[in-house]
C-alpha positions as CSV (number, residue, x, y, z in Angstrom):
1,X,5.3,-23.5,21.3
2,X,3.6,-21.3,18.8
3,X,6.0,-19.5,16.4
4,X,4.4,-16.4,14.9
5,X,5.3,-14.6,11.2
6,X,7.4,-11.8,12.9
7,X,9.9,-14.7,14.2
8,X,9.6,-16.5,11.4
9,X,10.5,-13.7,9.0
10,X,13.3,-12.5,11.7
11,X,14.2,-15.9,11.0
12,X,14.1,-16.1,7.6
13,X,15.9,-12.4,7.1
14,X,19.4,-13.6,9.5
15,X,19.2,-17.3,6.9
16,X,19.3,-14.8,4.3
17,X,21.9,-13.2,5.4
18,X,23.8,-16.5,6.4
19,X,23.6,-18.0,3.0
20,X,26.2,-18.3,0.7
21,X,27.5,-20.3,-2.1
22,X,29.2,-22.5,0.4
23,X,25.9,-23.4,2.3
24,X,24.3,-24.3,-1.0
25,X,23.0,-27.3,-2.5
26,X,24.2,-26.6,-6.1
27,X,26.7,-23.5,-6.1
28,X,26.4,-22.7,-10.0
29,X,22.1,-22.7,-9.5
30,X,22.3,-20.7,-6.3
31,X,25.4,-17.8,-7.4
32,X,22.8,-17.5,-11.1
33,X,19.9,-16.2,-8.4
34,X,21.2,-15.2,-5.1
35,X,20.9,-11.5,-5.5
36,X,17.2,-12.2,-5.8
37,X,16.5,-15.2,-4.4
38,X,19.2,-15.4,-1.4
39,X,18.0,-19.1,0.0
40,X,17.9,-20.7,-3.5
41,X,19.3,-23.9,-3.1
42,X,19.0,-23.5,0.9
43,X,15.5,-25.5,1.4
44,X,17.4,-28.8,3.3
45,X,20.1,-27.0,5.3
46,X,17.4,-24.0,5.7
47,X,15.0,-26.8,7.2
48,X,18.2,-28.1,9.3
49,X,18.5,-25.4,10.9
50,X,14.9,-24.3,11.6
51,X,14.5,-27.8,13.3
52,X,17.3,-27.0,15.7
53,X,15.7,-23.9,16.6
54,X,11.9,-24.4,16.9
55,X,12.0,-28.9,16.8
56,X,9.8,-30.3,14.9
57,X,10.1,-32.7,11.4
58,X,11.6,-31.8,8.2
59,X,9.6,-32.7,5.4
60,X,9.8,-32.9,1.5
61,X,8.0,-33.8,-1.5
62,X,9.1,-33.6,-5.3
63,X,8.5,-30.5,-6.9
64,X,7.0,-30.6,-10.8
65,X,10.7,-30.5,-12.2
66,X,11.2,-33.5,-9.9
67,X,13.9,-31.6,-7.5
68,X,13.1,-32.3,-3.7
69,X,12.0,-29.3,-1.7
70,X,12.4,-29.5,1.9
71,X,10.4,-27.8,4.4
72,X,9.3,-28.3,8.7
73,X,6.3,-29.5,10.5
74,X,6.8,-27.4,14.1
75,X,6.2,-29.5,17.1
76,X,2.7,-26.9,17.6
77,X,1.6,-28.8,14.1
78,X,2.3,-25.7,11.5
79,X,4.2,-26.2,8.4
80,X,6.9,-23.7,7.7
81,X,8.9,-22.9,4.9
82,X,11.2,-20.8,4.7
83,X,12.8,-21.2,1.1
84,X,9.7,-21.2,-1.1
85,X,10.4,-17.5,-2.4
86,X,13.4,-19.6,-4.3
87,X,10.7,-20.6,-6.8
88,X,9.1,-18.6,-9.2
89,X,5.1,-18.3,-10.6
90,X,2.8,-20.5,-9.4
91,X,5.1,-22.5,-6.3
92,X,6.9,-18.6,-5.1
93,X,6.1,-19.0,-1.6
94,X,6.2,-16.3,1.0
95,X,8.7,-17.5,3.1
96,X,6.5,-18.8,5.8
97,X,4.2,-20.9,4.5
98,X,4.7,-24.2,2.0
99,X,3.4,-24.2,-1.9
100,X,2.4,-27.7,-2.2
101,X,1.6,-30.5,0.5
102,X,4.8,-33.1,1.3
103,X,4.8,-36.3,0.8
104,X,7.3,-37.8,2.9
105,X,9.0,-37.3,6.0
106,X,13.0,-37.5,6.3
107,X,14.4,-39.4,8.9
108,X,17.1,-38.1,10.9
109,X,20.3,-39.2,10.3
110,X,23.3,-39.5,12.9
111,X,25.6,-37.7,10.6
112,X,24.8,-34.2,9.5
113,X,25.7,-32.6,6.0
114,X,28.8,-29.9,6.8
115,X,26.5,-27.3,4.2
116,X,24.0,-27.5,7.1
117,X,26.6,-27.0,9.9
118,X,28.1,-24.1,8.3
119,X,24.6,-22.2,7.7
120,X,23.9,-22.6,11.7
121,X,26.9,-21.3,12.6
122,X,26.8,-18.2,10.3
123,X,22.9,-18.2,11.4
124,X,24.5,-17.7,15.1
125,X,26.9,-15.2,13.7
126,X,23.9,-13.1,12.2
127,X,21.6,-13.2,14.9
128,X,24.6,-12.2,17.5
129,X,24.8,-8.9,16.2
């Protein structure tokens, strides 16, 4: 299935919205940007929870500062990334497409982080009303 930009940024506003200090990777980093940058430290759980949505691979490579950034390969073959807009100069993405090519593909896991859980369910709370 072919996802276009209007989902994806529909998508991208309600993860917005969702995210919180309690969804993030690194709580001090993510409350030092949020009010600009609301999916700073969001890429992984953001990447979660686009896979449960649309399928597809989640994806990663290290960034310059040598912090992983995580991003999805749809089933339909685009790459989508949400989260890029978390960076600044050069990498500042714009929220649907990816700043730099990935390098590996993450397996998945049986267990899944609670971070990740929790954005979901607030992404379901979001989009619910």
């Amino acid at each position: 299935q072919n996802v276009t930009d209007s989902e994806l940024n529909a998508v991208r506003a309600r993860l917005e919205q969702a995210a919180s200090v309690e969804t993030a990777f690194d709580a001090d980093a993510y409350m030092q940007v949020c009010k600009t940058r609301p999916l700073a430290q969001h890429c992984k759980a953001a990447s979660w929870v686009i896979q449960q949505l649309f399928g597809g691979r989640i994806v990663y490579t290290k960034m310059p500062t040598g912090v992983a950034h995580y991003w999805n390969v749809l089933p339909c073959g685009r790459e989508v990334d949400v989260t890029a807009p978390q960076y600044e100069g050069v990498y500042e993405g714009n929220g649907r497409d990816p700043v730099v090519p990935f390098t590996h593909i993450t397996l998945s896991g049986k267990s899944v982080n609670p971070r990740f859980r929790k954005l979901y369910k607030r992404y379901q709370e979001k989009a619910a009303h």
